[in-house]
N, C-alpha and C positions, 0 to 999 in steps of 0.2 A: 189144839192150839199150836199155831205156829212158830218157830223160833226165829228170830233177827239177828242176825250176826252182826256187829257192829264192823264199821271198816277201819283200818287200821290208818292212822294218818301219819300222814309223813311228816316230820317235825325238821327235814332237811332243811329248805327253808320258809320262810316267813309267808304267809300269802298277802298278797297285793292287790288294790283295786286297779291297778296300772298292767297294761300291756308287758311293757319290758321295764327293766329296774339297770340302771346303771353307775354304777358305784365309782366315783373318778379319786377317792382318798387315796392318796403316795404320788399322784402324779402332777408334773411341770404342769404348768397351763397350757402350753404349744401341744402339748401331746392330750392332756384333755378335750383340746379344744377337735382334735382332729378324731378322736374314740367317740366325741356327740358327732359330729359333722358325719362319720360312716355309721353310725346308728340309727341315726335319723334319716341318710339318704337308702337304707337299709329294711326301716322298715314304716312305710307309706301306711297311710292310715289307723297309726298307732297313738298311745298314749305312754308316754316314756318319762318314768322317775327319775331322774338327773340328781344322786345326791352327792352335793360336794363339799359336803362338812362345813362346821362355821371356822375354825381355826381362825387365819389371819387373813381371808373373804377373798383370798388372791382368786381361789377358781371359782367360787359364786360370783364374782367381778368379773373373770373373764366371759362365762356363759350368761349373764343377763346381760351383758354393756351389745354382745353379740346379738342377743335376741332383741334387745331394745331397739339397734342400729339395724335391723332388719336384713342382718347379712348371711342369714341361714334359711336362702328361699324358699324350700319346701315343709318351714313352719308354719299351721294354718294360727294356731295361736301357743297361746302359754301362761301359766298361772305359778306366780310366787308362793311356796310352801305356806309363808306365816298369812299371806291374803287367804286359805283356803283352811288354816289349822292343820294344816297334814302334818304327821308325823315328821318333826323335825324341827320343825318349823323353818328358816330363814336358813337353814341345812340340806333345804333340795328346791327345786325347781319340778313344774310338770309342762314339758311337751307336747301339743297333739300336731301329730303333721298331718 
């Protein structure tokens, strides 16, 4: 009989259905807005968790009014957390470029 070693999991962090996970909580909006804009011209053909907390909606305002206004060209689309139930809900945004 053979024995199975089980693998040891990394409990570092969380695992994701999303490509990259980007966390924009403590920051301005002007500097949020510029941390999606090189993540996203960074990395093409991805799906990118964008969570920006609900607090007082400044930076979920700033990144949807952006994506809405279609000023982040290399967006192919994007999906609001509470449209899709993800974890968060109305607390992240999902990117695919």
């Amino acid at each position: 009989m053979a024995r199975h070693r089980l693998k040891k999991r990394d409990f570092r962090s969380p695992r994701t259905y999303y490509d990259v996970r980007l966390d924009l909580h403590g920051m301005f909006s002007e500097e949020a807005m510029r941390e999606v804009e090189r993540t996203i011209a960074s990395n093409p053909g991805c799906s990118i968790l964008v969570i920006h907390g609900h607090g007082t909606g400044v930076l979920r305002n700033a990144v949807r009014r952006a994506l809405q206004a279609h000023r982040l060209p290399m967006v192919r689309d994007y999906v609001f957390g509470e449209d899709i139930n993800a974890p968060g809900l109305d607390g992240v945004t999902v990117i695919y470029t």
